[in-house]
C-alpha positions as CSV (number, residue, x, y, z in Angstrom):
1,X,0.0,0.0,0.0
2,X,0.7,3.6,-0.4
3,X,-0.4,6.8,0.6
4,X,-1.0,9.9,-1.6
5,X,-1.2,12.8,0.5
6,X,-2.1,16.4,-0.1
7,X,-1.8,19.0,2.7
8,X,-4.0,16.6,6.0
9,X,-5.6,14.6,3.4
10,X,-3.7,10.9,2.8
11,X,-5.3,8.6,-0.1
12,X,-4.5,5.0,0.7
13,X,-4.1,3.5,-2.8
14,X,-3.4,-0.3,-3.0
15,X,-5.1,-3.8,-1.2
16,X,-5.4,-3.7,2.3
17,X,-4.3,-7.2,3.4
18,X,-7.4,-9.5,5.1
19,X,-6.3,-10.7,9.1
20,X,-7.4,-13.5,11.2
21,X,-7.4,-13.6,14.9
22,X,-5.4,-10.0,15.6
23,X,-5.4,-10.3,19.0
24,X,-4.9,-6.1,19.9
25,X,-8.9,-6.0,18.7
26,X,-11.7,-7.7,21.2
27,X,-13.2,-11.2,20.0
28,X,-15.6,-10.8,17.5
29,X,-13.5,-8.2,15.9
30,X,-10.4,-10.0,15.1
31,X,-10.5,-10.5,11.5
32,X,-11.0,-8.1,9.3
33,X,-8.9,-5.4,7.4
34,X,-6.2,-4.0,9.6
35,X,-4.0,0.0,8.5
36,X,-2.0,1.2,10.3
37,X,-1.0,4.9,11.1
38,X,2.0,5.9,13.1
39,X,1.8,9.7,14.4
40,X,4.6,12.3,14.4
41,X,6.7,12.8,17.9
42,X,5.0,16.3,18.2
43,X,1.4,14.4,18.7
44,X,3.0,11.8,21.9
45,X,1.0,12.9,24.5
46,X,-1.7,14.6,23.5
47,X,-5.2,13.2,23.4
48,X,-6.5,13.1,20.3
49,X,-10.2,12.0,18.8
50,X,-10.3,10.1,16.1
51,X,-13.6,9.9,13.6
52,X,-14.7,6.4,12.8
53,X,-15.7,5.6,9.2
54,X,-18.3,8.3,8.0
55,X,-17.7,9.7,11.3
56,X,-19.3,6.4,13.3
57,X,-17.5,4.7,15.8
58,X,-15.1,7.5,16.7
59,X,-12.4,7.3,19.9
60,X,-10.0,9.2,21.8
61,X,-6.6,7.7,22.1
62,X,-2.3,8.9,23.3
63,X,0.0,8.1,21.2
64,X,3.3,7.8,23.1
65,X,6.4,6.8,21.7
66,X,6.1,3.3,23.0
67,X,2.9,3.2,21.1
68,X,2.7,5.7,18.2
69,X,0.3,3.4,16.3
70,X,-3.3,3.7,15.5
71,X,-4.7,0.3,13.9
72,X,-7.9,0.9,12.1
73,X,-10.1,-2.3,11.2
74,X,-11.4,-0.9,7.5
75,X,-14.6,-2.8,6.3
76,X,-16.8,-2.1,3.7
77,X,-14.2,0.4,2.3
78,X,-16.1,2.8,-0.5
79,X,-15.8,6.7,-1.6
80,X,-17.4,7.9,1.4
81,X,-15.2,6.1,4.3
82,X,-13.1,8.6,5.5
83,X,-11.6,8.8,9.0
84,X,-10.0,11.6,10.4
85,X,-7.8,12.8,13.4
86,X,-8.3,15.6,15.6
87,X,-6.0,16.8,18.4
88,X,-8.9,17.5,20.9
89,X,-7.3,20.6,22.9
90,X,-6.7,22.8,20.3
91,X,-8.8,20.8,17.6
92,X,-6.2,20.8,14.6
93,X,-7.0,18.7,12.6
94,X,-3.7,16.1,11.9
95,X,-4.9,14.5,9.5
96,X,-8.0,12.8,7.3
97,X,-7.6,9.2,5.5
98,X,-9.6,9.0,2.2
99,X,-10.2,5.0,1.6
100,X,-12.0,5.4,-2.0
101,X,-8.5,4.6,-3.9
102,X,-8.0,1.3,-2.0
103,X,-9.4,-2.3,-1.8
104,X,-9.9,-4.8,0.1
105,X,-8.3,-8.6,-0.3
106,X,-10.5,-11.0,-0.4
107,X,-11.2,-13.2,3.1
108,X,-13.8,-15.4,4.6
109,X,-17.3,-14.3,4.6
């Protein structure tokens, strides 16, 4: 995969690879579609909100340097899925991902 970006706004372009039994998601949400997003140094720390898919299903998390990640489980992936992140003190906006240039490998049903 890779990731166009102009200004906040990243395209991921390519096939985002199907997962079974992740075990950093709950059960019943271990196999899926898995991208991850590391964040800068300058956002380690700071609580920031991040939109679920069409804005649904959004949650705050820190990144820290131990644990700069954010793994999003992307289902269902079409022109409108778009998740975004928001540093919620000052409410810059870091960035927004824009899913309609990817796809999804095929899995189980």
């Amino acid at each position: 995969m890779t990731i166009a970006w102009t200004g906040l706004v990243g395209k991921p372009q390519g096939t985002i690879k199907y997962v079974t039994d992740y075990s950093v998601y709950p059960d019943g949400e271990r196999t899926g579609h898995f991208f991850p997003v590391a964040f800068k140094p300058e956002y380690y720390g700071q609580d920031v909100t991040v939109g679920g898919q069409n804005g649904v299903g959004g949650k705050d998390i820190k990144p820290t340097a131990e644990d700069p990640y954010l793994i999003i489980r992307v289902e269902n992936v079409t022109v409108e899925s778009k998740i975004s992140a928001v540093v919620k003190a000052t409410q810059e906006e870091i960035f927004t991902l824009d899913f309609s240039g990817a796809t999804l490998e095929p899995g189980e049903p």
